[in-house]
C-alpha positions as CSV (number, residue, x, y, z in Angstrom):
1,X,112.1,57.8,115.2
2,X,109.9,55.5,117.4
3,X,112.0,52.5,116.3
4,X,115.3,53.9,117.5
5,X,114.8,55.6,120.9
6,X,111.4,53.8,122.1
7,X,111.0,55.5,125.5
8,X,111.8,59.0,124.1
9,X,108.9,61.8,122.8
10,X,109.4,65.3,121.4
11,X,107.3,68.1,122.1
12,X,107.0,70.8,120.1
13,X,105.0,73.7,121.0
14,X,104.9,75.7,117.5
15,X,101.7,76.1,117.1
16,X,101.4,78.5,120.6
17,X,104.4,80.1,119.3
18,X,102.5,80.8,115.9
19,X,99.5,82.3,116.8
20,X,101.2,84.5,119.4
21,X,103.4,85.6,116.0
22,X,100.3,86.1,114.2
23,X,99.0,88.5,116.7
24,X,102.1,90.5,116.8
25,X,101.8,90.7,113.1
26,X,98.4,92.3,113.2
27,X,99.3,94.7,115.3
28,X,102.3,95.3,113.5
29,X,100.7,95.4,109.8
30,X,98.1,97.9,111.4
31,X,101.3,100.4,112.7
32,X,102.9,100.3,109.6
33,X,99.5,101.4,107.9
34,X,99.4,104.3,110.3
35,X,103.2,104.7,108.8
36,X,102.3,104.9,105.0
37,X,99.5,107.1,105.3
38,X,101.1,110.3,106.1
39,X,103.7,109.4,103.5
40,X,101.5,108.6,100.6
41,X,99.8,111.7,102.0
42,X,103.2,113.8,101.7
43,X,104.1,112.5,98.5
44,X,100.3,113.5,96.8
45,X,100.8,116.8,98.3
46,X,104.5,117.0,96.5
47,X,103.0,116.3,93.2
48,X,100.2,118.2,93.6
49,X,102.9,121.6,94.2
50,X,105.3,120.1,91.5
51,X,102.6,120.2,89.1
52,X,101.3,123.4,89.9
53,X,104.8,124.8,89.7
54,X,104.8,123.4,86.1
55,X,102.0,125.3,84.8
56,X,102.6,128.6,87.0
57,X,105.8,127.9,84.4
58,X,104.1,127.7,80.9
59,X,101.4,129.9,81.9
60,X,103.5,132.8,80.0
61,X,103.7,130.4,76.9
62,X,100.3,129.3,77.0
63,X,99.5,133.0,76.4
64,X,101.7,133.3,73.4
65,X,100.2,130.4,71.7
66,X,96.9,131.8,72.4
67,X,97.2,135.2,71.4
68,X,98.7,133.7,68.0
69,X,95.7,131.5,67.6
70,X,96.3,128.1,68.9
71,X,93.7,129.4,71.5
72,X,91.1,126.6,69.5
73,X,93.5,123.7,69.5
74,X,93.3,120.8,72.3
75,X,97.2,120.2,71.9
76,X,98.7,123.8,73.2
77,X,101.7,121.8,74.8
78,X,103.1,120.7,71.6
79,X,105.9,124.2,70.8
């Protein structure tokens, strides 16, 4: 480019412009964090009722298979 336009130069400031992006972006990445938590938090809590739900379910069956004698056997989900 120096051999076309010889009294000509080209700033480019991208580097300022960079790091003031990366900054943002650690702030940003630490806010989103503070986002996921509570979800991940919401979503172990979910499972933990859904799963509970399930066996307040089959708690009635579990009792038939035992008083019938499967009360020995590891695999008292297989009917």
């Amino acid at each position: 480019m120096g051999e076309l336009f010889e009294n000509t130069s080209l700033k480019a400031p991208a580097l300022q412009t960079l790091s003031g992006y990366y900054a943002k972006e650690e702030k940003l990445r630490l806010m989103l964090w503070s986002l996921n938590v509570p979800v991940m938090m919401m979503l172990a809590y979910y499972l933990f009722m859904v799963s509970n739900l399930i066996t307040e379910r089959q708690k009635t069956e579990i009792a038939v298979l035992r008083s019938r004698g499967r009360a020995g056997c590891r695999s008292s989900w297989a009917i």
